[in-house]
C-alpha positions as CSV (number, residue, x, y, z in Angstrom):
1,X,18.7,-17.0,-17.1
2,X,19.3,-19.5,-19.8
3,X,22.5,-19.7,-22.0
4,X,21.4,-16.9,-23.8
5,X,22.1,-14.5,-21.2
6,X,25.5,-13.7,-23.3
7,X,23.9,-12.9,-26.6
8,X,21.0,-10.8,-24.6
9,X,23.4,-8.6,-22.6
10,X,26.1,-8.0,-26.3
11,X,23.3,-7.4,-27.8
12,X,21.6,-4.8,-25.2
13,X,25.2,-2.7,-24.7
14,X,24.5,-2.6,-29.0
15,X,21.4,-0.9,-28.8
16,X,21.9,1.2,-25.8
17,X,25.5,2.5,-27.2
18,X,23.0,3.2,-30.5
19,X,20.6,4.9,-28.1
20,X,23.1,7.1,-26.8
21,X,24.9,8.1,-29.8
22,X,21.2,9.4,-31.2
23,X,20.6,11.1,-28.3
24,X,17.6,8.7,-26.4
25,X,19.5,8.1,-23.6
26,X,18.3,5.8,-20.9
27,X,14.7,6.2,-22.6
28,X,15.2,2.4,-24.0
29,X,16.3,0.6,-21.1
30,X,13.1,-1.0,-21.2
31,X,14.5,-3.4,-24.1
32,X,15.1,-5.3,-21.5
33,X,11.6,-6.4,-21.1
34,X,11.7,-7.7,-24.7
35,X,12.9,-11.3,-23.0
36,X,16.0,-13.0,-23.6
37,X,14.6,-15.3,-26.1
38,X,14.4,-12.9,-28.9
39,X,17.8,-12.5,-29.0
40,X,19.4,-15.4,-30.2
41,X,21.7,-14.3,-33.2
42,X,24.6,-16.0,-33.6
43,X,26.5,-12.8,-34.9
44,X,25.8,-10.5,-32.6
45,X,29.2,-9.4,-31.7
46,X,29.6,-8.5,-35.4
47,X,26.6,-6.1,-35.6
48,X,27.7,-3.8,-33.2
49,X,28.8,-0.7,-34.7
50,X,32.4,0.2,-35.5
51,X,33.2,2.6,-33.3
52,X,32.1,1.1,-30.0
53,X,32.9,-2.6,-30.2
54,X,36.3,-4.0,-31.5
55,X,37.7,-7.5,-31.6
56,X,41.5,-8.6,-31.9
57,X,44.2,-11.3,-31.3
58,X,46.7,-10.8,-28.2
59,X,49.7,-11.9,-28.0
60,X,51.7,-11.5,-24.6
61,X,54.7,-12.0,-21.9
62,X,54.7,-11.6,-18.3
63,X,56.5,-11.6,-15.3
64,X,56.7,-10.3,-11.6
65,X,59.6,-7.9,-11.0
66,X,60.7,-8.3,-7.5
67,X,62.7,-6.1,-5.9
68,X,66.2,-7.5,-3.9
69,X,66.0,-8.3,-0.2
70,X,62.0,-6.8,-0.5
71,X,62.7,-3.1,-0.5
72,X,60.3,-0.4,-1.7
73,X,59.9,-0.5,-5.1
74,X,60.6,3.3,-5.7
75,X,63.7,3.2,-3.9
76,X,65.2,0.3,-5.8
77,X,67.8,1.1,-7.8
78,X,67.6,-1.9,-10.2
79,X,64.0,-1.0,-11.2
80,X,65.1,2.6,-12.4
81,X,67.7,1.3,-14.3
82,X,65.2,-1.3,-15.8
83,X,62.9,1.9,-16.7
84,X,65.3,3.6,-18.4
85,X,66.2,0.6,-20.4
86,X,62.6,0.3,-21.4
87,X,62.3,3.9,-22.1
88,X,65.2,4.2,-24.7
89,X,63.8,1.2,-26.5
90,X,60.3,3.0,-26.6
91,X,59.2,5.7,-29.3
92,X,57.0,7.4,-26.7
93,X,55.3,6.6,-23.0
94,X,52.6,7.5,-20.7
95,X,51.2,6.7,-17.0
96,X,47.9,5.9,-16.4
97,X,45.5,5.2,-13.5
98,X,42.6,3.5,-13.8
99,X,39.9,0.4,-12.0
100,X,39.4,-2.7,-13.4
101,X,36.2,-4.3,-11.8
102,X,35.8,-8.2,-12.2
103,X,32.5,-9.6,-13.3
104,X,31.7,-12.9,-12.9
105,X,28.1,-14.6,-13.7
106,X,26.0,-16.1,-11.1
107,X,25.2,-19.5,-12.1
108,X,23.7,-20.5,-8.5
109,X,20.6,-21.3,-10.5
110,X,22.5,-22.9,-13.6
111,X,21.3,-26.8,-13.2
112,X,22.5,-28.1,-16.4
113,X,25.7,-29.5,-15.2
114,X,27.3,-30.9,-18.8
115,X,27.4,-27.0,-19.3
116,X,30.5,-26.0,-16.8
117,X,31.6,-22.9,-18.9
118,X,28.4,-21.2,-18.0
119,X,29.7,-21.0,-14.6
120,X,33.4,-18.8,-15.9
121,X,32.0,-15.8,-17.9
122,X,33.7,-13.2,-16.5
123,X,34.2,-9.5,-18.4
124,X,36.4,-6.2,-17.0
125,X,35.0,-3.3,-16.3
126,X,37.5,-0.8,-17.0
127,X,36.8,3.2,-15.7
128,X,39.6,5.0,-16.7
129,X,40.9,8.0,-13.8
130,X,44.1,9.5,-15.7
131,X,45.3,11.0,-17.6
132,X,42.4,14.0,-17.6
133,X,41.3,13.6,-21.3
134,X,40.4,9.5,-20.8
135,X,38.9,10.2,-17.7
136,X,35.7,8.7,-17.6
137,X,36.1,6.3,-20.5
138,X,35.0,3.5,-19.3
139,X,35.5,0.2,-21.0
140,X,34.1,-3.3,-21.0
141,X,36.2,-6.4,-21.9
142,X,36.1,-10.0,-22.6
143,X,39.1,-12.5,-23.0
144,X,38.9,-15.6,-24.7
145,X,41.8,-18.1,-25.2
146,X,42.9,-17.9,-28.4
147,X,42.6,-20.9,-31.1
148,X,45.7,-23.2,-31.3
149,X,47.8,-21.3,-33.5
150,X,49.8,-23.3,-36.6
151,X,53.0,-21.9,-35.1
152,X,56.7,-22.8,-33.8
153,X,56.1,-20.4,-31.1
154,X,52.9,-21.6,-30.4
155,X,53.9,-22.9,-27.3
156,X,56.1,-19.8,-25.7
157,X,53.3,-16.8,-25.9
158,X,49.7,-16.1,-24.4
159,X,47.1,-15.9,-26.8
160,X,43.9,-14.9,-26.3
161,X,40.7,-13.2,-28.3
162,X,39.7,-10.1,-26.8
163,X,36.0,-8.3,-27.3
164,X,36.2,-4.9,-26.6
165,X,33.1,-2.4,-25.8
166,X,33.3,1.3,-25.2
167,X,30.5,1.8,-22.2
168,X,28.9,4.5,-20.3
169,X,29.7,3.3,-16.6
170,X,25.9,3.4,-15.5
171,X,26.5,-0.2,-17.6
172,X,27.9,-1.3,-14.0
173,X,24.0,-1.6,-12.8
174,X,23.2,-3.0,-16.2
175,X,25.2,-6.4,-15.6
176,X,23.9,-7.0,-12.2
177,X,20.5,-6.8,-13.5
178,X,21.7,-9.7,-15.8
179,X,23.0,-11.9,-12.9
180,X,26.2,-10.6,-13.0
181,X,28.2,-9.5,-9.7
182,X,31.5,-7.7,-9.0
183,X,34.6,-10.5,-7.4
184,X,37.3,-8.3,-7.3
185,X,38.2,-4.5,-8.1
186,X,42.1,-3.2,-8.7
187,X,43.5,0.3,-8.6
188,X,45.8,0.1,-10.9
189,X,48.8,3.1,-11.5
190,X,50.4,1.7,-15.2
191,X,53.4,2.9,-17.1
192,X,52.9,2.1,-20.7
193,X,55.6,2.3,-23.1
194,X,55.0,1.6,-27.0
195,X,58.0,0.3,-29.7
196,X,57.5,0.9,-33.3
197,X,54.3,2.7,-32.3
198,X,51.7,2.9,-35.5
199,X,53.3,-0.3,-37.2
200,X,52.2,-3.6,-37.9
201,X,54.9,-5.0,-35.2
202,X,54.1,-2.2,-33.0
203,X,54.8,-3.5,-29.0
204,X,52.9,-2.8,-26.2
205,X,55.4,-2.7,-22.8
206,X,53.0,-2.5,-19.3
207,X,54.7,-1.9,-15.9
208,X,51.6,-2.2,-13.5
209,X,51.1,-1.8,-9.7
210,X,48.1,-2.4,-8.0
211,X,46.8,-0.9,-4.9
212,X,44.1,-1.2,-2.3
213,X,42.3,2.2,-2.2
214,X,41.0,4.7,-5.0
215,X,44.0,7.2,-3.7
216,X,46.7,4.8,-4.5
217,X,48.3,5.2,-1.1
218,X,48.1,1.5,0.1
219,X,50.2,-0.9,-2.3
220,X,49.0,-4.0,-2.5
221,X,52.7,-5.1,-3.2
222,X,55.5,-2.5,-2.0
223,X,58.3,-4.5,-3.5
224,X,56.9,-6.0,-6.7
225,X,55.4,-4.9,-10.4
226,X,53.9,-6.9,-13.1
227,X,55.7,-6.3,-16.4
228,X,53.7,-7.4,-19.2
229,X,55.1,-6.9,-23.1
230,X,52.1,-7.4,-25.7
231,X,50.9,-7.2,-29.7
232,X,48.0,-7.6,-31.5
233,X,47.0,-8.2,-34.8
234,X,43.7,-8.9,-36.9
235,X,44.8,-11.2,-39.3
236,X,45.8,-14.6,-37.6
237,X,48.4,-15.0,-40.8
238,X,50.6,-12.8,-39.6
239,X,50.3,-14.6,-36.0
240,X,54.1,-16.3,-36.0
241,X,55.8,-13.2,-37.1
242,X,54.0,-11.4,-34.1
243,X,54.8,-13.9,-31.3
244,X,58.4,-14.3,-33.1
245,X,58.6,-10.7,-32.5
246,X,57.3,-10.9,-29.4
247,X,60.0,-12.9,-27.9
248,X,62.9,-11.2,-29.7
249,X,62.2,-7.6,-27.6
250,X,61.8,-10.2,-24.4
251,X,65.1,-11.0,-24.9
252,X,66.4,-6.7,-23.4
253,X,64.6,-7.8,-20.4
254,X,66.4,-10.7,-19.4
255,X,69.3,-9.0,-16.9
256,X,66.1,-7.9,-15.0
257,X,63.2,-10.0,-15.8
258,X,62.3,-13.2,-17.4
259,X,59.0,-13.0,-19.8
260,X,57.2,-15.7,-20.6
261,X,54.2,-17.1,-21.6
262,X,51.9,-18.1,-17.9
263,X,49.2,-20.4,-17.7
264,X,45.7,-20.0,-16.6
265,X,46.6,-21.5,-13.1
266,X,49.6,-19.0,-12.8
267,X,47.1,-16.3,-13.8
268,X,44.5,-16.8,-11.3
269,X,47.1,-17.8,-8.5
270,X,48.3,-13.9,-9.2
271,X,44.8,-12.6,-9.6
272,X,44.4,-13.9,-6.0
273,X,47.0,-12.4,-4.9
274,X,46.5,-9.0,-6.1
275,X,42.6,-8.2,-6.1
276,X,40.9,-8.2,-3.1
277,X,37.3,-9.1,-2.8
278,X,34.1,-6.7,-2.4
């Protein structure tokens, strides 16, 4: 496919998220025979409707919590204490379990080599298990790293865009049709925890644990958790005040874990670690 293939498949999860909502269905599937070099708007992303497709700024920490002298996560004292900490700083919380499937595009037949990037598109397929009223939400997700940022903090806190799609999860086959294939899929059990919920500082807290099978028996990690704190925002002129914010909670953290901003190296040296390949 050419370097359109982007554009063709944002714009095909647009009309088919259309389709649905009118009730067609699958019916149009056959837009893919319209050929990829009809769609070559530069906006696309902007003219998918409201309610399925959103874009934002995020701003986040991370860390690995480790457990002393490797013992089981559940039975470590430490990490209870460090739940209730995050829990009376929280206005409410939930747990969640849900897959996250990696997509990476084949570029086996991509000969243009001044055009590396082509070779890194990669989006998230996310299929959501509990709790019972998300199951089945699926959604499908694209990071971005975020523009330099005019800030003091600049330098201290991830940034990156995100593109957001609500999908139906036959949209799996859809992106292998597109020269897409799944690298890695993570069962994921998260407690999420939300400060100032509803607010324009509102912070996101993530403890997640990743496992091997669709049960969540087989821990990938029996001693460890990634803790992540995050924000977003909309309006880039508040972005300052947001990562400011941002590392003012990390500071309640610090008797247990130390946040901080990871680079793309770090990341994919932990994505190793915890996916395994299909």
């Amino acid at each position: 496919m050419n370097e359109n293939v982007e554009e063709f498949f944002d714009e095909l999860i647009s009309e088919l998220n259309k389709n649905e909502k009118n009730g067609v269905g699958n019916e149009n599937l056959n837009i893919i025979e319209k050929g990829e070099n009809e769609w070559t708007n530069e906006d696309i992303l902007n003219n998918i409707n409201k309610s399925d497709f959103s874009k934002y700024t995020e701003y986040s920490l991370s860390s690995l919590y480790i457990t002393d002298e490797r013992i089981h996560i559940d039975e470590d004292n430490k990490f209870q204490d460090f739940i209730n900490v995050i829990t009376k700083a929280s206005d409410v919380n939930n747990k969640y379990k849900w897959i996250d499937s990696y997509y990476k595009y084949d570029s086996k037949e991509e000969l243009d080599i001044l055009a590396p990037k082509a070779q890194k598109k990669e989006y998230i397929f996310r299929e959501y298990l509990e709790p019972f009223h998300l199951k089945e939400l699926c959604l499908l997700r694209k990071y971005e790293q975020g523009a330099i940022l005019k800030s003091s903090e600049k330098s201290k806190v991830d940034v990156n865009i995100v593109s957001e799609y609500i999908v139906h999860n036959t949209y799996k086959q859809i992106m292998k049709s597109f020269g897409y294939y799944l690298s890695h899929k993570i069962y994921i059990q998260a407690h999420i925890f939300h400060n100032k919920y509803g607010n324009s500082d509102h912070i996101i807290v993530l403890i997640l644990r990743h496992f091997k099978d669709e049960n969540f028996k087989q821990p990938l990690f029996h001693d460890r958790a990634l803790v992540q704190i995050k924000s977003y925002s909309n309006d880039n002129k508040y972005s300052e005040l947001t990562q400011k914010n941002l590392l003012h909670y990390a500071e309640i953290f610090k008797p247990f874990v130390s946040l901080r901003k990871v680079n793309y190296n770090f990341v994919e040296e932990i994505k190793d670690k915890i996916m395994f390949g299909i």
